[in-house]
Every structure is written in structure tokens, then in C-alpha cells.
C-alpha positions in Angstrom: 57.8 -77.4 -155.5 61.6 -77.7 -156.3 62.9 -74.7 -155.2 66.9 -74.0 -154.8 66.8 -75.0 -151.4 65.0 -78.3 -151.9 67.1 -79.3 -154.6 70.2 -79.0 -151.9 68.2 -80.5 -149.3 67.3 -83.3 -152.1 70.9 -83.9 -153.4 72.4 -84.0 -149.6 69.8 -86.7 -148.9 70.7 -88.8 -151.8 74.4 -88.5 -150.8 73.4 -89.3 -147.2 71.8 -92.7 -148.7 74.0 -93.4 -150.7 76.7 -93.6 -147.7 74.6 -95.6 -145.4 73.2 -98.2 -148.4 76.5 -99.0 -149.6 78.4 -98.9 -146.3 76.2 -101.5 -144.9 74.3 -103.4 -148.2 76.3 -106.5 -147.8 77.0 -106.2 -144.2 74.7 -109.4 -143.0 77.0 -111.4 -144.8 80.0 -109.8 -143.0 78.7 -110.6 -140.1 78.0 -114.1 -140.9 81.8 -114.7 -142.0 82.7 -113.1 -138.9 81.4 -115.9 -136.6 77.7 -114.6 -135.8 74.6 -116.4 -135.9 71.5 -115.6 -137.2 69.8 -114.7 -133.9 72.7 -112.5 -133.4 72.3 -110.8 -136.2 68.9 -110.2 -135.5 69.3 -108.8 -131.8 72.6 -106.9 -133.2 69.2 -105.1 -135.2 66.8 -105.1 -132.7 69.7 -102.5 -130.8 69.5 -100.1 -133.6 66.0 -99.1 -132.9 66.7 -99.3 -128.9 69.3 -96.6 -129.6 67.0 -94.6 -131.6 64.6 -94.3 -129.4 66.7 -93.5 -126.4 67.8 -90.8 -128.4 63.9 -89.7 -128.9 63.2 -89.8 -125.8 66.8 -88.0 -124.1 67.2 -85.3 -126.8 64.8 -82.7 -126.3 66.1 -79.5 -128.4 68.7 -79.5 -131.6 69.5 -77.7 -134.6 69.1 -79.7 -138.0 72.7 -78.6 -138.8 73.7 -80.5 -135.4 71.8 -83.2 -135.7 72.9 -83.5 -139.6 76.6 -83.9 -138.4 75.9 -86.0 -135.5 74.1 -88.7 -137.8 77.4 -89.0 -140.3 79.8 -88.8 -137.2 77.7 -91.8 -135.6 77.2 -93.7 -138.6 81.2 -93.0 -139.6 81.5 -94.6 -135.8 79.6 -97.3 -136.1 82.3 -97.9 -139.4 85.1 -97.8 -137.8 83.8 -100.5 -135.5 83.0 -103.0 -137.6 86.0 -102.6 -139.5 87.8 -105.3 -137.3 85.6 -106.9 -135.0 87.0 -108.4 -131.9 84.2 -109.9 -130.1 80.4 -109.7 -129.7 80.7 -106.5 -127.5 82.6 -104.8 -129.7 79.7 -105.9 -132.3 76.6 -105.2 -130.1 77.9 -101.8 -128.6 78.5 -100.7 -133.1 75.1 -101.6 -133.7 73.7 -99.5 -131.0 75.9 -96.4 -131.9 74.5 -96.7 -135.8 71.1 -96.7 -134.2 71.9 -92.7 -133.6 72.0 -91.9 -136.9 68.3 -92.6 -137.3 66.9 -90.4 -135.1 69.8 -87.9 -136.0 69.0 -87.7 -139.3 65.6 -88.7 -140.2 63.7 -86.9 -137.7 65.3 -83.7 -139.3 65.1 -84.2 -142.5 61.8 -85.7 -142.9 60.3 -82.5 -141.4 62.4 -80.0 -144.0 61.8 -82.1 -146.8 57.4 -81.9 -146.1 57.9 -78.2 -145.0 59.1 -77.5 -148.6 56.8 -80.0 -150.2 53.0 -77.8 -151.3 50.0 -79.4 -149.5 48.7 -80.6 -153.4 51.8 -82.6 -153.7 52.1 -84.8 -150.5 52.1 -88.0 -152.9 54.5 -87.1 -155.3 56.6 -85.6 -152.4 56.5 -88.6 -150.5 56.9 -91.0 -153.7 60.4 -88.9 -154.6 61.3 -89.4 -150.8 60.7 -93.2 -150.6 62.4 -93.7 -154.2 66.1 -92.6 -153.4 66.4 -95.4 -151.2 65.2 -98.4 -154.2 67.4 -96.1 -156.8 70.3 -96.1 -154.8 69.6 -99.8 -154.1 70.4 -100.9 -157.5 73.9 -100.4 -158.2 75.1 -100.0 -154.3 75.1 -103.3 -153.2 76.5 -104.7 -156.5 79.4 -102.2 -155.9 79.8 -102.7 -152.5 79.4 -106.8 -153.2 82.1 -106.4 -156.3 84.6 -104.1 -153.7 84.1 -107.0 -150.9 85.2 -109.7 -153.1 88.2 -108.1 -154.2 89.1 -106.4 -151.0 86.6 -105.6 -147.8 88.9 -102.7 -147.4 87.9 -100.7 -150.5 84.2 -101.0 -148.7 85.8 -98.8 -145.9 87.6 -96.5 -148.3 84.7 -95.7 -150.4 82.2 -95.5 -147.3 85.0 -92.6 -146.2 85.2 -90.8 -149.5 81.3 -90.7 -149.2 80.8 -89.2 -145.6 83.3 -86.3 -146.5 81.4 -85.7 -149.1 78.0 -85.2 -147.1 80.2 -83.6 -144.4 80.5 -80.7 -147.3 76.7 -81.1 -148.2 75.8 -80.2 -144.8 76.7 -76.4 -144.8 74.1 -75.5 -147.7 71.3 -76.8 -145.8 68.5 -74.5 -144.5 69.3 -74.4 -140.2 66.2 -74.4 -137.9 65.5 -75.3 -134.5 63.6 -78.0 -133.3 62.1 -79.0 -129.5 60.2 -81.7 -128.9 58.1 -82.3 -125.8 57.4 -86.3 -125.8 54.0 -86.2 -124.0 52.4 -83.5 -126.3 53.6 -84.4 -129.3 52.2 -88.3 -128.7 49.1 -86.7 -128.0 48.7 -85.1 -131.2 49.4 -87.9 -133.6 46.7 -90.3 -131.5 44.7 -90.0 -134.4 47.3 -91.9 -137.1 49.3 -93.4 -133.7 47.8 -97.1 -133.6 48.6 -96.9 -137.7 52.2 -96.3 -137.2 53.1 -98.4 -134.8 51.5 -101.4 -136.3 53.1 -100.9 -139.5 56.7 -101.1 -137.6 55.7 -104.1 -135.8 55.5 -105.3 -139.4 58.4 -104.1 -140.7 60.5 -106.3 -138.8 59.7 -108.2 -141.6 61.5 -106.2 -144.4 64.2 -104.6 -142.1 65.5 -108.1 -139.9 63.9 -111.1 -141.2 64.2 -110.7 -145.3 67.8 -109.4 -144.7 68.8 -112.3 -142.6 66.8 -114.9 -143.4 68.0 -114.3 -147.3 71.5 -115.9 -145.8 70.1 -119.1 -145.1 70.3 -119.1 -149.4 72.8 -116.8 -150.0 76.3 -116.0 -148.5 78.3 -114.5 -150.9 78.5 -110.3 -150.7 78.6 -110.4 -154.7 75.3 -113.0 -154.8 73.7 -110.9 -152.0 74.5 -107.6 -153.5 73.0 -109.1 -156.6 69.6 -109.7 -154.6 69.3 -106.4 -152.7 70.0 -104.8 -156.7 67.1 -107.2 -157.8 64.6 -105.9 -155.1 65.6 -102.2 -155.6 65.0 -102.5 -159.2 61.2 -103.4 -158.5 60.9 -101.1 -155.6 61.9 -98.2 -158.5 59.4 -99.7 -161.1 56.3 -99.1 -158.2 57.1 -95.6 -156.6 57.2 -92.6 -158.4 53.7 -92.9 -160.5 51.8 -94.5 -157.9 52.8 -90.8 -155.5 51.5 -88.5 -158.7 48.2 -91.0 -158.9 47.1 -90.6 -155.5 47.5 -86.7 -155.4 45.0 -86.5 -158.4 42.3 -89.2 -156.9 43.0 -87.0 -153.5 41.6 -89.7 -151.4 45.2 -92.2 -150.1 43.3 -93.7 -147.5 41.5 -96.0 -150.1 44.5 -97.3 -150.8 45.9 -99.1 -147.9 42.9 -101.2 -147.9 44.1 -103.2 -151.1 47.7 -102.5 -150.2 47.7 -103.6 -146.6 45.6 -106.8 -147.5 47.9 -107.9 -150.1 50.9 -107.2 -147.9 49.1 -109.7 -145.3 48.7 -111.9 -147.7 52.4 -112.1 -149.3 53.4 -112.2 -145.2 51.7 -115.2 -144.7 52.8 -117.2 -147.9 56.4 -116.6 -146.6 55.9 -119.8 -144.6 56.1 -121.6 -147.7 58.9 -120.3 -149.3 61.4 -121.1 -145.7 63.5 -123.7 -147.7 62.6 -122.8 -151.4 65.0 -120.3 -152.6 63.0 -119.7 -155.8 59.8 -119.3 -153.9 62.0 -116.7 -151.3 62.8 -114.6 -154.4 59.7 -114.0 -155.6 57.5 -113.1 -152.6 60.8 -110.6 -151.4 60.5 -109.1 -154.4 56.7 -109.2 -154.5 56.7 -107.2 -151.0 59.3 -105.0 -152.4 56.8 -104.1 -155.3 54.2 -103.5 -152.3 56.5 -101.7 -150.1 56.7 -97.8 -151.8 52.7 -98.1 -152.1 52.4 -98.7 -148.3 55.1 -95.9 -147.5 54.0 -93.4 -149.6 49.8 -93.4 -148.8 50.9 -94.4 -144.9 53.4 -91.3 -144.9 51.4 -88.9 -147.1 48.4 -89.8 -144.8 50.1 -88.7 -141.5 51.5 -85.9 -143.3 47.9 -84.5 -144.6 46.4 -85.6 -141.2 49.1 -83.0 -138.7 49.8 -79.8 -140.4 52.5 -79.6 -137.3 55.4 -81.1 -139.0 57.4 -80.5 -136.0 55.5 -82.1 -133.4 54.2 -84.6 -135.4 57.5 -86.2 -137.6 59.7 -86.5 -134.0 56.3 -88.3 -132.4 56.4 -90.6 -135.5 59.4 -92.0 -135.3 59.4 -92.4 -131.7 56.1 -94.5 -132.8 57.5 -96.4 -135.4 60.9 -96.8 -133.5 58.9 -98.5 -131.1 56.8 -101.0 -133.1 60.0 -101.9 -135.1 61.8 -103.0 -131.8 58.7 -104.9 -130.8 58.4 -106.8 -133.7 62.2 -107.0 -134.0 62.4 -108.4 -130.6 59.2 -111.2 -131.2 61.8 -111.9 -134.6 64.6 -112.8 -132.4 62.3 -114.4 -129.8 61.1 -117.2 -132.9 64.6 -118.4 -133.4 64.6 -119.7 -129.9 61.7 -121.4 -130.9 62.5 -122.6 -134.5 65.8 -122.8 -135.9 64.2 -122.0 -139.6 61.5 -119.8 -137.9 58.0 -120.2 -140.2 55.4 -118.9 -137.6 56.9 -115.9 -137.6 55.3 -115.1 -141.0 52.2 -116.3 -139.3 52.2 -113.5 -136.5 53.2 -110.8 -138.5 50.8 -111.4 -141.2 48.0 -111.3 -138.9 49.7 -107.6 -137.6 49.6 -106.1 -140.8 45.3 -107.2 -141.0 45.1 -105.2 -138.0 45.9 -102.2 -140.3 43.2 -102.2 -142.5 40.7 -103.5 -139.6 41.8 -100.4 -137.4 41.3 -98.1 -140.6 37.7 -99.3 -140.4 36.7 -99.5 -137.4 38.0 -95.7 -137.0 36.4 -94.4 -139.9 33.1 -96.2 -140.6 32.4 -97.8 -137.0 33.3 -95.2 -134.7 33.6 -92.7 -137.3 36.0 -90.7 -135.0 38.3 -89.8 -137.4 38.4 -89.1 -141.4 41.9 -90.0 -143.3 42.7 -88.2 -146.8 
């Protein structure tokens, strides 16, 4: 399975993650000593995925080379921003740029990296995928939290040394060509489709409310880097055997029953933990545990249901890019309603139920489809 060219493609993506996770680990609290509030923050966020999907659905034909160097020169953007923000334009239109970088990159690589993967290994494929990020997560933020209390600037300096670095990394990758046609390409994901987008409704979760809810506790970038090291460190302990276990059972689907139900459950006791910090610590880190389960059986499901990588990966992130901006959007929403939002954990609890429900009713109601 690791051939020469997916041991490039392997080693640009860490590189690649390793830029983005340290350039913006401790950015919340950034923003939060640069005058924003919470529900800023969170719109700030919601943007990125607005972005992304505009780019989905403008962007109809690229190469991955392109596309490679159009998601560092974005992200680099979106740097150079933030460096010295002068006021909430300035911060809103930066968010919105770094949204680019998503579909520029992801949609591209997620493709070549399944395209090299053998159909036996999906699992273990998509376990190594979703455990760069949790690896990377680990030491990142404690660097990027030590640099920031002794001089923001080193951030910027570092984030730069990084991006030339992938700039170099980009040459050695395998170059194809991808077009995507919207319409079609929704159509032939319809039977994982409802899946996907209900697992980014519920993401909102992990990707706005965890990050910036976590500074109602913690404000520091050292104390915060700490935390994000502390949840990467149990992401890492739950990925990698649980992708070589489900290729040998060869039946994921199984899975997400247990997974998604706990997930549901750890969502809802959230509610309890909105003022205890202890409490806060242990169900993020719980639902970090959870986390590489439900990406690795969810992606390695939509993987062995469309052997069409390219019509199917671009359709999927339009999908998820949706659902995230949804439930992103209901997020920022609650703090009108609540200044410590709890019911939030309330609604998106009940999403995620919706996941297991849906993989029932699909395959032993109707029995329209059957998931690996």
C-alpha cells in the first residue's frame, strides 16, 4: 500500500498539517486578547465553511498541483491578516479567505490519498489519514503556546518557515485533473448523503463550540496549548488499531451504532459540564477518544460505498461543508439566546441520534441500501 508515491503524498500532508495546526492552535485565544467576543469568534468560523463551499460550488475544473498551491497561498493569506488586526473587517474578510484552503486542499488530497489506498485496506488507510491531525496535535500547540508567550511574532516566523517548506513538497506530488459537475456528483453519493451531512451539523460541536467555549476556562495560549496537546494525545491512543480492526471484521457499519450513540450521549452531558472546568476536560477529551472511531468507519464507509473517488470526495465535502455551516450557524444563533449557551448540547445531541436512526431505517426498514 505504501508505495513511493504515497509516502510523498504522505509526508507533504503531514507538512501541510503541521502548518495549518500550529499556525492557528492557539489562535481563539488571539482573538480573544484582540477585543472579540465569543459570538464573534464563532461567526468568524461559521465564514470558513461559507468560503469553502462557494469555492465547491464556483470551481468546476483544477489540477491537484493548482489547487495544492492555492490552499498554502490562501492559508499564508489568511496569516498575514491576522498578523495585525485592525478591525472586525479586517478579521471577518481573513477567516473567509482561510476557508479556501479547505476545499483547495482537502478535496484533492483526500481523493489521491484513497486512489492509492488497496480496497482491503480502507480502515487502516483512513485510521493513518485521521491520525496526522491528533499526532501533530500534541506538540503543536504546546510550541505554538510556548512561541506566543515569549513573542507572538515567532508564531508568524515559524508558520513561514513551514509553508516554504510544503511550497517544495508540492512539486513531487503525482498531478491529475479533476472536474466536478455539482448536480451529478450529489446524485451519486444520495446513498451515504443524509449520513454526511448530519455528522457536520454535529461537528459544530468539535470544530466551534469545544474550541471556544474551552475560553470561558482557559485564556492563556500556553494553558490552551496545553489542552489541545491533552486532547491530541487521546485522539492518538484511539486511531490507528481501531482502522486495522475494522478491515479484518469487514463489516464498519456496525460500528457507528455504538459509536454514534455514545457520541449522543457525551453531547448531551456537556450541559453539565458549562461551568465546571474539571467536568469540561473530561467529556472534551472523552469526545476526542470517540472522534477517530466516527471518522474512520464514517469515511471508510463512503469510501467502500462510491468506487468514484472523483465524483464522490468533491460531493462530500460540499455535503459536509454544508452541515458544518448549519450547525455552526444554530451555534452562533444560541449565544443570542444564552450567554453560557447549554441547550445547544441539547440540539446537537439529538442530531447525532439521527445518525444511527437513519442507518436503520435505511438498512433494516427500507432496506434500500447495504453499508460495509
Amino acid at each position: 500500500m505504501y508505495n513511493k508515491g504515497f509516502r510523498k503524498l504522505l509526508v507533504f500532508y503531514f507538512a501541510f498539517l503541521l502548518f495549518v495546526t500550529f499556525s492557528k492552535s492557539t489562535l481563539p485565544t488571539y482573538y480573544l486578547e484582540n477585543g472579540f467576543s465569543y459570538r464573534e469568534i464563532i461567526f468568524g468560523i461559521f465564514l470558513i465553511f461559507c468560503s469553502q463551499i462557494i469555492a465547491l460550488l464556483t470551481v468546476k475544473k483544477l489540477s491537484s498541483r493548482t489547487s495544492w498551491y492555492l490552499a498554502l497561498i490562501t492559508f499564508l493569506t489568511f496569516i498575514l491578516l491576522i498578523i495585525k488586526i485592525m478591525n472586525p473587517v479586517q478579521f471577518y474578510v481573513a477567516l473567509f479567505i482561510s476557508g479556501l484552503y479547505l476545499f483547495f486542499f482537502f478535496v484533492f488530497y483526500n481523493i489521491a490519498h484513497f486512489e492509492y489506498t488497496k480496497r482491503e485496506k480502507i480502515g487502516e488507510s483512513s485510521a493513518l489519514m485521521f491520525s496526522f491531525g491528533p499526532i501533530i496535535s500534541i506538540l503543536a500547540p504546546l510550541l505554538a503556546g510556548f512561541f506566543a508567550r515569549v513573542n507572538i511574532s515567532l508564531n508568524w516566523l515559524f508558520s513561514v518557515c513551514l509553508f516554504l517548506i510544503c511550497i517544495l513538497l508540492v512539486k513531487s506530488q503525482k498531478d491529475f485533473y479533476l472536474k466536478f459537475e455539482t448536480k451529478a456528483s450529489l446524485q451519486y453519493i444520495k446513498p451515504t448523503r443524509s449520513f454526511i451531512f448530519i455528522g457536520g451539523i454535529w461537528e459544530a460541536l468539535v470544530l466551534g463550540i469545544i474550541p471556544v467555549y474551552t475560553l470561558f476556562f482557559i485564556k492563556t495560549p500556553l494553558n490552551y496549548g496545553i489542552f489541545l496537546s491533552y486532547l491530541g494525545v487521546i485522539a492518538v491512543v484511539s486511531n490507528l488499531l481501531f482502522g486495522r480492526f475494522t478491515d479484518r471484521i469487514q463489516k464498519r457499519s456496525v460500528f457507528l451504532y455504538p459509536i454514534t450513540l455514545a457520541i449522543a450521549l457525551v453531547t448531551f452531558l456537556f450541559v453539565l459540564a458549562a461551568k465546571n472546568i474539571y467536568l469540561w476536560i473530561i467529556l472534551a477529551g472523552t469526545i476526542s477518544f470517540l472522534l477517530p472511531f466516527f471518522w474512520n468507519v464514517s469515511t471508510a464507509m463512503i469510501v467502500d460505498a462510491h468506487e468514484n473517488l472523483r465524483m464522490a470526495i468533491p460531493a462530500r465535502e460540499l455535503t459536509l461543508g454544508s452541515g458544518r455551516a448549519i450547525g455552526l450557524l444554530i451555534v452562533f444563533l444560541s449565544f443570542f439566546v444564552e450567554k453560557s449557551p447549554k441547550y445547544i448540547f441539547i440540539f446537537l445531541g439529538f442530531v447525532m441520534l439521527l445518525y444511527p436512526l437513519n442507518l436503520y431505517w435505511n438498512t433494516k426498514i427500507k432496506k434500500k441500501y447495504q453499508y460495509l
